[in-house]
C-alpha positions in Angstrom: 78.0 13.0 -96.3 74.6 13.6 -97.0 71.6 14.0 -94.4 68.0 13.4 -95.5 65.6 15.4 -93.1 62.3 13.5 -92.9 59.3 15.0 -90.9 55.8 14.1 -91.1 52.7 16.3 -91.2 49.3 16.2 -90.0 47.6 19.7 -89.8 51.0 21.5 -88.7 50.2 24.2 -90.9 51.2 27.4 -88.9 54.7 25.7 -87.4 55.9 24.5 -90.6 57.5 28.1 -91.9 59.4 28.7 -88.5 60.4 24.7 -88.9 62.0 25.2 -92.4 63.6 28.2 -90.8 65.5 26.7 -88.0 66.8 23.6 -90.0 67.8 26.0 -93.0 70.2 28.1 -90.2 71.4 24.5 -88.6 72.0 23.2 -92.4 73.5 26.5 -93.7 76.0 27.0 -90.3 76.8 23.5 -90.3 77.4 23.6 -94.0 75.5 20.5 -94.7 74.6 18.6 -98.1 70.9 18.0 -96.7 67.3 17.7 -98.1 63.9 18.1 -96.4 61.4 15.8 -97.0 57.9 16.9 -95.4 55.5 14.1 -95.7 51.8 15.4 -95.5 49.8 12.7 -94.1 46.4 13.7 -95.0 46.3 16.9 -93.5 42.8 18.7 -93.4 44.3 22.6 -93.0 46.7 24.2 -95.3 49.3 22.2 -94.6 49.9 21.2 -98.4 49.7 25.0 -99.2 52.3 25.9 -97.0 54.7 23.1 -98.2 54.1 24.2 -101.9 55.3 27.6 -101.2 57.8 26.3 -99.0 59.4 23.9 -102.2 59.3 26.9 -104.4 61.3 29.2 -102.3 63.8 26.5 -101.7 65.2 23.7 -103.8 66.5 21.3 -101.0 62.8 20.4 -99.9 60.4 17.8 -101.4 56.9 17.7 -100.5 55.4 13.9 -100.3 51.6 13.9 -99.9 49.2 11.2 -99.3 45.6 10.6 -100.5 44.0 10.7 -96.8 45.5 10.0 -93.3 47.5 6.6 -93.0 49.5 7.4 -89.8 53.3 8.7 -88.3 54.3 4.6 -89.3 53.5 5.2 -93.2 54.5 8.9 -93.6 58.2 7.7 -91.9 58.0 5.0 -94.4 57.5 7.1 -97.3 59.9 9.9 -95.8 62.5 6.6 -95.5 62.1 5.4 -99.1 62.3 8.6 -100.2 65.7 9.5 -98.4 69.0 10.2 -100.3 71.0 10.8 -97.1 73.5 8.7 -95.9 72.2 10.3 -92.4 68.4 10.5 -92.2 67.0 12.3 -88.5 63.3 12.4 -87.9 61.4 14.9 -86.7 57.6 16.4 -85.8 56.3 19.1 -87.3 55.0 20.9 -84.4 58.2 22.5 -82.9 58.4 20.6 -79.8 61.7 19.5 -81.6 64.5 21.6 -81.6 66.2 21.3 -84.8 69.5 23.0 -83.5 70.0 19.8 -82.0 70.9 17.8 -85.0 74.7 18.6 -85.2 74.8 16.7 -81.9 73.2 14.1 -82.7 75.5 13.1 -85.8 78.9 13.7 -84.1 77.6 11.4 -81.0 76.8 8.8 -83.7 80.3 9.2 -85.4 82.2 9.3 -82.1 80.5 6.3 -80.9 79.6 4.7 -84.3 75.9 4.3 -83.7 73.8 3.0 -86.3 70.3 5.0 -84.1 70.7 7.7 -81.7 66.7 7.9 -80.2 66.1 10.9 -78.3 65.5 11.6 -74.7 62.6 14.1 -73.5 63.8 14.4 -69.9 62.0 17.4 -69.2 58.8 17.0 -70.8 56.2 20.0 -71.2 53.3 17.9 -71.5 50.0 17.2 -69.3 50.7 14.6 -66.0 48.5 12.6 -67.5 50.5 11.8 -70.9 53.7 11.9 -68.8 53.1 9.2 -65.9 51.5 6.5 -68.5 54.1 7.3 -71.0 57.1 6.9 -68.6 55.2 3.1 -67.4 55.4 2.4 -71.2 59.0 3.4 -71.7 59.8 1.0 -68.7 58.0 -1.6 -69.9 59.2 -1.7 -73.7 62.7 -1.9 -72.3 62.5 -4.8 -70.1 60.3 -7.0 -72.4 62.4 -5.6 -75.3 66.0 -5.7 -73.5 66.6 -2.5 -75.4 67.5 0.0 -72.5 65.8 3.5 -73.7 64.0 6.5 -71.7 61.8 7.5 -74.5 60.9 5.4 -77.3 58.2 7.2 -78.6 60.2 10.7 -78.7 59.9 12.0 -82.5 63.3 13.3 -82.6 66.1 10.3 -84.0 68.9 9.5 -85.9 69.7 7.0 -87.9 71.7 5.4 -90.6 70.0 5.1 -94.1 71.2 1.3 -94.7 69.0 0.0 -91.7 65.9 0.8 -93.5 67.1 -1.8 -96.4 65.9 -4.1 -93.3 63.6 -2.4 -91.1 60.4 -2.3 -92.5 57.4 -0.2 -91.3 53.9 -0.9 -91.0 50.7 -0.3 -88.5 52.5 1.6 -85.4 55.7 0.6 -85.4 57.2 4.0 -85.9 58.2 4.1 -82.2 59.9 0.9 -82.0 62.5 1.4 -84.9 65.4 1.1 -82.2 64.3 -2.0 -81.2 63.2 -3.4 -84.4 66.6 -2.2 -85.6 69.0 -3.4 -82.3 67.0 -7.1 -82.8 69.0 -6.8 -86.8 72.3 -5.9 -84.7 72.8 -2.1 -85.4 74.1 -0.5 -82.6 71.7 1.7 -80.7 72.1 4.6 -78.0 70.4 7.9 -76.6 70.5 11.6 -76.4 69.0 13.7 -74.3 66.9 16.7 -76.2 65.0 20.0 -75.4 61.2 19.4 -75.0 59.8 23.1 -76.0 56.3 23.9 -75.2 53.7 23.3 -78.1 53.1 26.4 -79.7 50.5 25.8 -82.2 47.7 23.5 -82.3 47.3 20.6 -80.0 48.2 16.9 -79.9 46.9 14.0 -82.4 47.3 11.7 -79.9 45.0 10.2 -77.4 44.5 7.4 -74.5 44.5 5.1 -78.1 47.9 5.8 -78.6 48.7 4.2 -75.7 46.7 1.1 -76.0 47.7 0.8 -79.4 51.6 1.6 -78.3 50.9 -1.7 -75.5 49.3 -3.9 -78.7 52.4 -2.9 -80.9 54.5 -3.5 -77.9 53.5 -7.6 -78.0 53.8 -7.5 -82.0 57.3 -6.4 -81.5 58.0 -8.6 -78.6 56.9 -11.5 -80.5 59.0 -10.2 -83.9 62.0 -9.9 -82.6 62.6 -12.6 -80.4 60.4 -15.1 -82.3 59.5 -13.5 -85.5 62.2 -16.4 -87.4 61.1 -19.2 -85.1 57.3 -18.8 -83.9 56.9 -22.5 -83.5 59.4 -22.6 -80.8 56.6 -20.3 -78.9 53.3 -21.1 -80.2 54.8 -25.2 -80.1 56.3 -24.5 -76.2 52.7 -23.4 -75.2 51.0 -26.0 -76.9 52.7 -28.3 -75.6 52.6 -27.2 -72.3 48.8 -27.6 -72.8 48.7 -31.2 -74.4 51.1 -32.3 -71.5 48.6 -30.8 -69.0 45.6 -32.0 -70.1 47.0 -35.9 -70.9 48.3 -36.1 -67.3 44.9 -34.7 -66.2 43.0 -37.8 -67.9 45.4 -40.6 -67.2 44.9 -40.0 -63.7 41.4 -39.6 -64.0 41.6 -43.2 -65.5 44.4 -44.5 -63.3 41.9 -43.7 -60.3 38.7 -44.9 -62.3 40.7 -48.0 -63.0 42.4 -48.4 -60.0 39.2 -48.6 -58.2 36.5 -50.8 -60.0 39.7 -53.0 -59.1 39.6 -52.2 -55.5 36.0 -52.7 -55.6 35.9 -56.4 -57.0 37.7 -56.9 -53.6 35.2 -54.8 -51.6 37.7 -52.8 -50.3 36.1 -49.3 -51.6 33.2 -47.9 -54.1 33.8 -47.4 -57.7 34.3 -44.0 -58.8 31.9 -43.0 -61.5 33.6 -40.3 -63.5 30.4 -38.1 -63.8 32.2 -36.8 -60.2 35.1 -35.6 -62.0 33.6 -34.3 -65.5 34.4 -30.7 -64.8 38.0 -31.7 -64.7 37.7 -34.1 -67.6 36.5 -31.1 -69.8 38.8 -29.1 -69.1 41.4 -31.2 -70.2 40.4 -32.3 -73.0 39.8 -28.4 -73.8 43.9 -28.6 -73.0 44.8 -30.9 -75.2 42.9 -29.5 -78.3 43.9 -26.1 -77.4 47.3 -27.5 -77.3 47.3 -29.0 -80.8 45.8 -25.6 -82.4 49.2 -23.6 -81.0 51.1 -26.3 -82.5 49.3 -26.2 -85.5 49.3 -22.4 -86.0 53.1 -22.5 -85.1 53.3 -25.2 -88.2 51.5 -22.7 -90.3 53.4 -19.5 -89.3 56.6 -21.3 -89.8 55.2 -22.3 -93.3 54.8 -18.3 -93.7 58.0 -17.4 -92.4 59.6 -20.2 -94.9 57.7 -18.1 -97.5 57.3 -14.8 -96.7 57.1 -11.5 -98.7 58.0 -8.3 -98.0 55.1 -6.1 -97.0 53.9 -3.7 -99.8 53.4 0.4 -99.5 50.5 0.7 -96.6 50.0 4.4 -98.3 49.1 6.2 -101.7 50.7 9.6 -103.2 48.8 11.6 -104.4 51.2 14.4 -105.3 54.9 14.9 -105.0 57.0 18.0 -105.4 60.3 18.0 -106.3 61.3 13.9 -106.2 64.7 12.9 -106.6 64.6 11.9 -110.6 63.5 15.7 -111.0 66.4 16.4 -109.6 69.1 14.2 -111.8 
């Protein structure tokens, strides 16, 4: 069994020495066939530097670099495609990750044939307010997702290689592999891991992460329970809408009706509908709104019919050490 260490970097450059460190004593002990894929995504210090050195000291790493920035979601990607592994476990660069950890994560997914082990932070070492919001988020993703995890958006997971032949990455979607991969039918479970203290640096990640992590939460919502079938949600609430707005006017014209009728008998006034515009506006807004869903559900189903994988959201610029190098 091989295992394919992927870990992506943005300006991690004084954590990544002690990093290669502790996996090399958890893959030498454990007497593993492993590689080390560092992704640099775009880093602005010495990252790259440090990688370089680190790939000529030892042949097991690679070194994937990008042109600028594209995000965690595109550097896993790469790390992924890259991947020789049967085995492939995740983790950041900053140390917060305790690689020590990885032997227990592969027996618990061979003991209770897992296909994604995600980790757990259940002591966390971060500020209260990246732990409170974080924890509402966690909540959240599981109910509306059905896939019962603690921490979603921890950096330290295991997986299987062959899920990524169906899993495919884009935007921000790094933190809902489990889910994106439980909606295929894998088999998905938990671990609790150490949380150490940063050491270096500080965090990438801002208030954006979470309002981004809340918009990504809906695009996977939507993907995997309607991703094959959006006309059975984007029909549902049009329909709901034509339906509201046609029984709106026909009783606006039942009662119109019904009394220039009542009137010829001088038993009331007519009705003029100028009274009741408001509401006649707002159904016809209904049932227009209503045939756009259906419409756009038509389309997207025309898509779906259709569709293409997604291409590579990132460039290389340089790579040290790839795989054909090595045949």
């Amino acid at each position: 069994m091989k295992l394919s260490i992927v870990i992506p970097v943005y300006n991690e450059s004084e954590s990544l020495t002690q990093l290669h460190k502790e996996i090399s004593e958890v893959v030498e002990s454990n007497q593993y066939a492993a590689e080390i894929i560092f992704i640099d995504d775009g880093s602005k210090d010495q990252s790259w530097q440090v990688i370089k050195n680190l790939v000529q000291a030892d042949t097991r790493i690679r070194g994937i670099r990008f042109r600028r920035n594209f995000g965690k979601a595109a550097a896993l990607n790469a790390g992924f495609e890259a991947a020789s592994g049967e085995i492939v476990i995740t983790l950041d660069a900053d140390l917060q990750d305790n690689p020590h950890e990885i032997p227990a994560f592969i027996d618990q997914m061979q003991s209770e044939n897992l296909d994604v082990i995600s980790g757990w932070k259940q002591v966390r070492h971060d500020p209260w307010h990246k732990v409170i919001p974080s924890r509402f988020f966690n909540a959240m993703v599981s109910y509306m997702t059905g896939v019962k995890l603690h921490d979603h958006n921890c950096g330290m997971k295991c997986y299987k290689r062959e899920i990524f032949n169906e899993v495919i990455l884009y935007g921000e979607l790094h933190r809902f592999v489990p889910v994106l991969a439980s909606a295929k039918g894998y088999r998905v479970g938990e671990k609790v891991v150490e949380h150490r203290a940063r050491q270096f640096g500080y965090s990438k990640y801002g208030f954006t992460r979470f309002v981004k992590g809340f918009l990504d939460l809906f695009t996977v919502w939507f993907l995997t329970g309607y991703g094959q079938r959006p006309q059975h949600l984007l029909g549902t609430i049009g329909l709901i809408a034509m339906t509201l707005g046609l029984v709106i006017l026909t009783y606006l014209a039942a009662l119109w009706g019904g009394s220039r009728i009542l009137y010829q008998f001088e038993l009331c006034q007519p009705i003029h509908l100028k009274e009741h515009f408001p509401a006649i506006e707002y159904s016809i807004a209904a049932l227009l709104l209503g045939g756009q869903f259906i419409s756009v559900g038509v389309i997207a189903e025309l898509v779906v019919a259709n569709k293409n994988r997604i291409g590579k959201t990132y460039s290389i610029v340089e790579e040290l050490n790839p795989k054909d190098n090595k045949e």
